[in-house]
MARZATOR-794921 format. One record per residue (C-alpha): residue number from 1; residue in one letter; x, y, z. Coordinates in Angstrom, 1 decimal, decimal comma. Example, Ala and Ser with C-alpha at 12.3 -4.5 7.8 and 13.67 -1.06 7.14 Angstrom:
# MARZATOR-794921
node n 1; res A; px 12,3; py -4,5; pz 7,8
node n 2; res S; px 13,7; py -1,1; pz 7,1
***
This chain:
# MARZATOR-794921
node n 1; res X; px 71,4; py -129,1; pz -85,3
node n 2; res X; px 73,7; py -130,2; pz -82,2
node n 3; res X; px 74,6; py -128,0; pz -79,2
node n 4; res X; px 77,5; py -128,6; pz -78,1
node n 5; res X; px 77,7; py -126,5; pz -75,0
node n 6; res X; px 75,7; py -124,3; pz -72,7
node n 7; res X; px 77,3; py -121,8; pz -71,2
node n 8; res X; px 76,0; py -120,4; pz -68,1
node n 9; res X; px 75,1; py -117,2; pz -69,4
node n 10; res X; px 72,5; py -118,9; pz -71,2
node n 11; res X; px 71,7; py -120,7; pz -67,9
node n 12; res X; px 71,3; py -117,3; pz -66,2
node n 13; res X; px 68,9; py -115,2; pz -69,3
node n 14; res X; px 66,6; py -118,8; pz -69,2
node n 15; res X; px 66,0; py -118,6; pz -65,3
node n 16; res X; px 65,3; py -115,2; pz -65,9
node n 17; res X; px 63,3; py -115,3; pz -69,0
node n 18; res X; px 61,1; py -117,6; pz -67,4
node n 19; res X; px 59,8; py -115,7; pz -64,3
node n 20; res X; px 56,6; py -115,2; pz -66,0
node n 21; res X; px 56,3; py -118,5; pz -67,1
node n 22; res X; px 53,4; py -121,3; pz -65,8
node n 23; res X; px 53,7; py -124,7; pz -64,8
node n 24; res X; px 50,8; py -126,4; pz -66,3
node n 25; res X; px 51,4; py -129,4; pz -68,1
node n 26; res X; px 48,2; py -129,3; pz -70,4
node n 27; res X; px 47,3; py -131,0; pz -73,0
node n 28; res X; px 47,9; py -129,2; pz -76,4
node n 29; res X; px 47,8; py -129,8; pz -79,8
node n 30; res X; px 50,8; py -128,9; pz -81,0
node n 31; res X; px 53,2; py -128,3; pz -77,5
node n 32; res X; px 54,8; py -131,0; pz -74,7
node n 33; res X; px 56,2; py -129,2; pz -71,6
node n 34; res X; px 57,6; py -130,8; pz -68,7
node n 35; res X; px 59,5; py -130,6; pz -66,0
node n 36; res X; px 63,3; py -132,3; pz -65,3
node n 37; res X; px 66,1; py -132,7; pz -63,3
node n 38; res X; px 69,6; py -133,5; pz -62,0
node n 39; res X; px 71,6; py -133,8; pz -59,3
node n 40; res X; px 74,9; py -131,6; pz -59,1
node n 41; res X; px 77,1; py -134,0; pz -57,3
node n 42; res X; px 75,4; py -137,3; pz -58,3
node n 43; res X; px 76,6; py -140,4; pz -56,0
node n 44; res X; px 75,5; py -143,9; pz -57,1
node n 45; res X; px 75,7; py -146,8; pz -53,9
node n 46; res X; px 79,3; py -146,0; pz -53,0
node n 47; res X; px 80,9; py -144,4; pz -55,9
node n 48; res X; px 80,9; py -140,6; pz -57,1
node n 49; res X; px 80,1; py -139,7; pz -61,0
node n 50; res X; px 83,3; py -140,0; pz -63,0
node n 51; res X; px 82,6; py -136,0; pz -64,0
node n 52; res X; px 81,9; py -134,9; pz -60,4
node n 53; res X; px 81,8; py -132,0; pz -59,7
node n 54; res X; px 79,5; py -131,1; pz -62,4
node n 55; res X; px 80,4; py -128,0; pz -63,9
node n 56; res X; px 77,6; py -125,5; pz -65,2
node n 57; res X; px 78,1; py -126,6; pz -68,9
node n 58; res X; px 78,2; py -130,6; pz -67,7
node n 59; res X; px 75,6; py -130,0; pz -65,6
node n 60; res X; px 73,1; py -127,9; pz -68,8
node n 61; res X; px 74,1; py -130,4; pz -71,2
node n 62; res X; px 72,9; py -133,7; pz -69,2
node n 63; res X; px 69,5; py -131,6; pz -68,4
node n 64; res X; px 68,5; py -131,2; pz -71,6
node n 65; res X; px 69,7; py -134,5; pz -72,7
node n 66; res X; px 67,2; py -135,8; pz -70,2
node n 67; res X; px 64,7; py -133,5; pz -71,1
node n 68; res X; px 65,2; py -134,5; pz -75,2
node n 69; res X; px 65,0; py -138,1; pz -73,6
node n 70; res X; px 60,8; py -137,8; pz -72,1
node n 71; res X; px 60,4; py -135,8; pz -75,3
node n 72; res X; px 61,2; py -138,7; pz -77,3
node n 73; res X; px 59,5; py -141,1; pz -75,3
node n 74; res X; px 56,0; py -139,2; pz -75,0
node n 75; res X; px 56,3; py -138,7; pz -79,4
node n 76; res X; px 57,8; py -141,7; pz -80,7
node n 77; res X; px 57,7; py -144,1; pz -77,6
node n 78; res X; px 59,0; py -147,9; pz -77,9
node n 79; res X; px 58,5; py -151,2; pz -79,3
node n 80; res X; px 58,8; py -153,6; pz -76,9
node n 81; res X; px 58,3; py -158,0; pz -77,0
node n 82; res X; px 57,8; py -159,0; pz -73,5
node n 83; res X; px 58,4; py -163,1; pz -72,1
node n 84; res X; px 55,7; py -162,8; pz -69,0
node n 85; res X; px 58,1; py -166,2; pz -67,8
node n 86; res X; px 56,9; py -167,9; pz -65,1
node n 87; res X; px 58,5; py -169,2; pz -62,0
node n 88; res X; px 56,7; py -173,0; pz -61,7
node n 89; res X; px 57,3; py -173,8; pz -65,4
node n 90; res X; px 61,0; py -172,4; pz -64,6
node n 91; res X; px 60,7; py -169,8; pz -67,9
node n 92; res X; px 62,5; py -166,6; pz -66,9
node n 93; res X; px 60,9; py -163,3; pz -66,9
node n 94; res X; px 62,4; py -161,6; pz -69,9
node n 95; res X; px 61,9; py -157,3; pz -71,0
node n 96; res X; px 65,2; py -156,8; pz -72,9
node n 97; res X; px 63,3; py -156,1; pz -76,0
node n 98; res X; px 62,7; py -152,0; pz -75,5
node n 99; res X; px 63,5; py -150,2; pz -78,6
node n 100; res X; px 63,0; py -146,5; pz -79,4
node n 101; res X; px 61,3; py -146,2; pz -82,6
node n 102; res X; px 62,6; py -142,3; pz -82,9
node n 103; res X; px 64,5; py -140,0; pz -81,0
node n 104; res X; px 64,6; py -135,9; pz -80,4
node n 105; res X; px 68,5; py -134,7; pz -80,0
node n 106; res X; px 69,3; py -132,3; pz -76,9
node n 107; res X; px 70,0; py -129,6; pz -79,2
node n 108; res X; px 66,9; py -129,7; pz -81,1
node n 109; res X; px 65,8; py -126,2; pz -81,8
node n 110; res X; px 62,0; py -127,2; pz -81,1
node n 111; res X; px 62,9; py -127,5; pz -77,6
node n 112; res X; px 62,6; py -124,1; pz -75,6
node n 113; res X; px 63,9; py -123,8; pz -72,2
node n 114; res X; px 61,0; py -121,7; pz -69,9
node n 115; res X; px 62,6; py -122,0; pz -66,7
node n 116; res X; px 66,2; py -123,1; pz -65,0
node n 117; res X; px 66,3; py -123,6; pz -61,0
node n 118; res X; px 69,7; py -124,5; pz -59,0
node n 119; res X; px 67,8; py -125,7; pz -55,7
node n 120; res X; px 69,4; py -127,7; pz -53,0
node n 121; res X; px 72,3; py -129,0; pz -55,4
node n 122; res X; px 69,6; py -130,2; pz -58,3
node n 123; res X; px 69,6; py -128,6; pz -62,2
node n 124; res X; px 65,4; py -128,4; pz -62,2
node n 125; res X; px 64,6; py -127,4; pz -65,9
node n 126; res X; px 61,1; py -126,8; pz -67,5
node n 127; res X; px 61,0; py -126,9; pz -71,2
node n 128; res X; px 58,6; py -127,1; pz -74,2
node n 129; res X; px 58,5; py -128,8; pz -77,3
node n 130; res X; px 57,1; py -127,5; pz -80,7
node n 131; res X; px 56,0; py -130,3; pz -82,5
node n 132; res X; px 55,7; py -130,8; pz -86,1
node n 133; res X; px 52,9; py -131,7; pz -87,9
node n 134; res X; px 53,9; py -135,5; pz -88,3
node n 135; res X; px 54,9; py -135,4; pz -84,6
node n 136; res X; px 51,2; py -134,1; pz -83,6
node n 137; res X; px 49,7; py -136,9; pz -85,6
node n 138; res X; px 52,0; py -139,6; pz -83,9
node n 139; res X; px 51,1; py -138,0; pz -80,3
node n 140; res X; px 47,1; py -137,6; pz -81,5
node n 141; res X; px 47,0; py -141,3; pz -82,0
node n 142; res X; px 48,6; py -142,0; pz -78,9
node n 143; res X; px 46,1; py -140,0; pz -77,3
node n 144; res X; px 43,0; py -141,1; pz -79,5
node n 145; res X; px 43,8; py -144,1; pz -80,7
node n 146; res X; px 43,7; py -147,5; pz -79,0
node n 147; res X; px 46,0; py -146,8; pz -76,8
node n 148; res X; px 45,5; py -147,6; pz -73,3
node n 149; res X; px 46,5; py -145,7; pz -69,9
node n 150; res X; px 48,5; py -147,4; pz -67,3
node n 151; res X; px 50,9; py -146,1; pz -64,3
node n 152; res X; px 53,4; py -148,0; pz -62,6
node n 153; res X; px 57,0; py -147,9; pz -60,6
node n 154; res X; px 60,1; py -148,9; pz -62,0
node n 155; res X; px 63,0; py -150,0; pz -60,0
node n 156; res X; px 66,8; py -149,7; pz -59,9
node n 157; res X; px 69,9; py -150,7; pz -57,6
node n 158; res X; px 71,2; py -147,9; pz -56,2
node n 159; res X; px 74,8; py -149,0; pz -57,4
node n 160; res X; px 72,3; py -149,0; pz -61,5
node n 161; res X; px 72,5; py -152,3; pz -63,2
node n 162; res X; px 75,7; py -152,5; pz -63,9
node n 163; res X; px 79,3; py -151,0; pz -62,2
node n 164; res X; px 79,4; py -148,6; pz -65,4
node n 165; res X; px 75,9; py -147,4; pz -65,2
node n 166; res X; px 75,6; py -143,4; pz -64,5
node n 167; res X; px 73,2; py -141,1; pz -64,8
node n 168; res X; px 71,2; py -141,7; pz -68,1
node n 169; res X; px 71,5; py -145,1; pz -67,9
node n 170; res X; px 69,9; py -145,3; pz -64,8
node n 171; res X; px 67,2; py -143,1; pz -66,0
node n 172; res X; px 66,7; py -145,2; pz -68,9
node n 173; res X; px 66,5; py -148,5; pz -66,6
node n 174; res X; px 64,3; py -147,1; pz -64,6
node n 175; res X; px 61,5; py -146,2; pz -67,3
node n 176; res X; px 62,1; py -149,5; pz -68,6
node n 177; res X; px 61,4; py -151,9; pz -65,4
node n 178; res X; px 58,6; py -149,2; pz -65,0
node n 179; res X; px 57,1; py -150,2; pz -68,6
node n 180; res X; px 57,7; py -153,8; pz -68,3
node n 181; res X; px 55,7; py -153,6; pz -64,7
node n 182; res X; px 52,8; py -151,1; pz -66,7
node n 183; res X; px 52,6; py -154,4; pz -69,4
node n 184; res X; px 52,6; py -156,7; pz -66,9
node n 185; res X; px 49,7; py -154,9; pz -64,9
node n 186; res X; px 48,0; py -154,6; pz -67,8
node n 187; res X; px 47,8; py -158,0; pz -68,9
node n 188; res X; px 46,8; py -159,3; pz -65,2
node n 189; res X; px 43,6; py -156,8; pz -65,8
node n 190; res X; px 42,9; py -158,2; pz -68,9
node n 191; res X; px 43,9; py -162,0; pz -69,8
node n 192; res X; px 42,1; py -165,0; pz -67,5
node n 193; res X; px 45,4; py -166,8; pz -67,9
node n 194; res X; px 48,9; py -165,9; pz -68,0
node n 195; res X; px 50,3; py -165,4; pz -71,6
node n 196; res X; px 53,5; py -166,6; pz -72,6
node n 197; res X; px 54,7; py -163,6; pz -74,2
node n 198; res X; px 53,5; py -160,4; pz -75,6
node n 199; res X; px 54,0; py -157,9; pz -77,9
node n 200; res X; px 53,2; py -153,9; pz -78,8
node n 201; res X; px 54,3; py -150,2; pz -78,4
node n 202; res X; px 54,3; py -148,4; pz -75,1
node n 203; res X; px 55,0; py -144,3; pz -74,8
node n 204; res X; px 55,5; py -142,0; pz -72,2
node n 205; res X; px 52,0; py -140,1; pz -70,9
node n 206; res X; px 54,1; py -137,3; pz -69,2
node n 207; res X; px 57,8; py -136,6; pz -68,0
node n 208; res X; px 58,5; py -139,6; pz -65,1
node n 209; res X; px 59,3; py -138,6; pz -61,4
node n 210; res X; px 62,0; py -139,9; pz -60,0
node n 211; res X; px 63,2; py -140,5; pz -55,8
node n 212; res X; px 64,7; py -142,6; pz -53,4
node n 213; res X; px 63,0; py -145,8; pz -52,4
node n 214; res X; px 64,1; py -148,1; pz -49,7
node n 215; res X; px 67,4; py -147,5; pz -50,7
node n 216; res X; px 66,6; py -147,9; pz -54,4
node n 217; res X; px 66,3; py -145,4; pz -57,4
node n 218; res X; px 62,5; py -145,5; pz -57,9
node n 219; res X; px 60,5; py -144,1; pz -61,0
node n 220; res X; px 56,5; py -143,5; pz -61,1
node n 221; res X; px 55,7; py -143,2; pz -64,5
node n 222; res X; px 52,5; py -142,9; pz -66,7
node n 223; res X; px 52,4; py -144,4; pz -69,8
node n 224; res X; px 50,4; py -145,2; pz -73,1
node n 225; res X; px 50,5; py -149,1; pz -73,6
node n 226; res X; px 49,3; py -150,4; pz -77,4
node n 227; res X; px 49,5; py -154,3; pz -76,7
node n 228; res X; px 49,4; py -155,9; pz -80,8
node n 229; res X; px 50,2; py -159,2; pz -80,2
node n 230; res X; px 49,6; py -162,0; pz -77,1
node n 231; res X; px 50,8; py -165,3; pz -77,5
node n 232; res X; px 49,3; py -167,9; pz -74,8
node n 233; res X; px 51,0; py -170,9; pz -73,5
node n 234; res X; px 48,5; py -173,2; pz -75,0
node n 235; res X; px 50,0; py -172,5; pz -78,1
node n 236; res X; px 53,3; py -174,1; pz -77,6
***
């Protein structure tokens, strides 16, 4: 099921439903909560958003399409085939390889809204999400399985990557020069030479923060990283 719009009515009896709400993120078996947000008159280097001003239904929809975003990330995660590259053999560095291996729509009646802010012209939403029993398996193994934790910053022009990029495509950029710098971390920890290229599946630990850096969009971002394959150089 799809929701097309939210109206702020339903803006309004969330913020108030959710006074008695916590914030603890936790760690449960069968619930993800987390915490995201938006800006109401996004600007990106020297150019407004094409929908600006954002209107309350605008403005609802892209939250929870944000929100159904870390959701799908922390569940299903991403395949990923990383070229480490390296710049004295002149082999470019090379992350373009990030596919989602499932996805959670916005209007996905699992997802619960707890809390709605308007605070100093952000959207800030909490929301939880009822998992199913397959999608408590999937997060279990990331959690038990031979997965390993890593953290790391992702960066973004403030213009995005490209003159077309908004809002969800700079989120997405971010998480993914964020992942590709977790993988790389990783591999420096654990490989006495540098590999050629590597492969695996990477998910989201917990919903990303996001901020200014140095005039860049920055991301810190915790991850679970399950590295399958590494191919050295010697191979070649």
């Amino acid at each position: 099921m799809t929701i097309r719009r939210i109206s702020p009515v339903f803006l309004v009896f969330c913020a108030v439903f959710a006074q008695a709400q916590t914030h603890d993120f936790g760690f449960y078996p069968d619930t993800l909560r987390g915490e995201a947000w938006i800006d109401l008159d996004p600007v990106y280097g020297d150019r407004v958003d094409i929908e600006s001003p954002l209107t309350p239904e605008i403005s609802g929809r892209r939250v929870l399409q944000e929100t159904a975003l870390y959701f799908s990330g922390m569940i299903y995660g991403w395949s990923f085939h990383y070229h480490i590259g390296e710049r004295a053999r002149g082999i470019a560095e090379d992350f373009s390889v990030f596919e989602p291996m499932g996805e959670i729509v916005w209007g996905d009646p699992r997802m619960r809204i707890t809390e709605v802010e308007n605070r100093d012209m952000q959207l800030r939403l909490w929301a939880d999400y009822h998992m199913d029993e397959a999608q408590q398996r999937r997060i279990h193994l990331w959690r038990t399985g031979t997965s390993r934790n890593a953290q790391a910053m992702g960066y973004v022009s403030i213009f995005g990557s490209s003159p077309d990029d908004g809002w969800f495509e700079i989120r997405n950029a971010l998480i993914k020069d964020a992942a590709r710098a977790a993988v790389r971390e990783m591999l420096r920890g654990t490989e006495r030479n540098r590999p050629k290229e590597a492969s695996g599946f990477i998910s989201l630990a917990s919903f990303p923060r996001f901020f200014m850096d140095s005039g860049q969009w920055a991301a810190e971002v915790r991850f679970r990283v399950q590295i399958n394959e590494i191919i050295p150089f010697a191979v070649h």
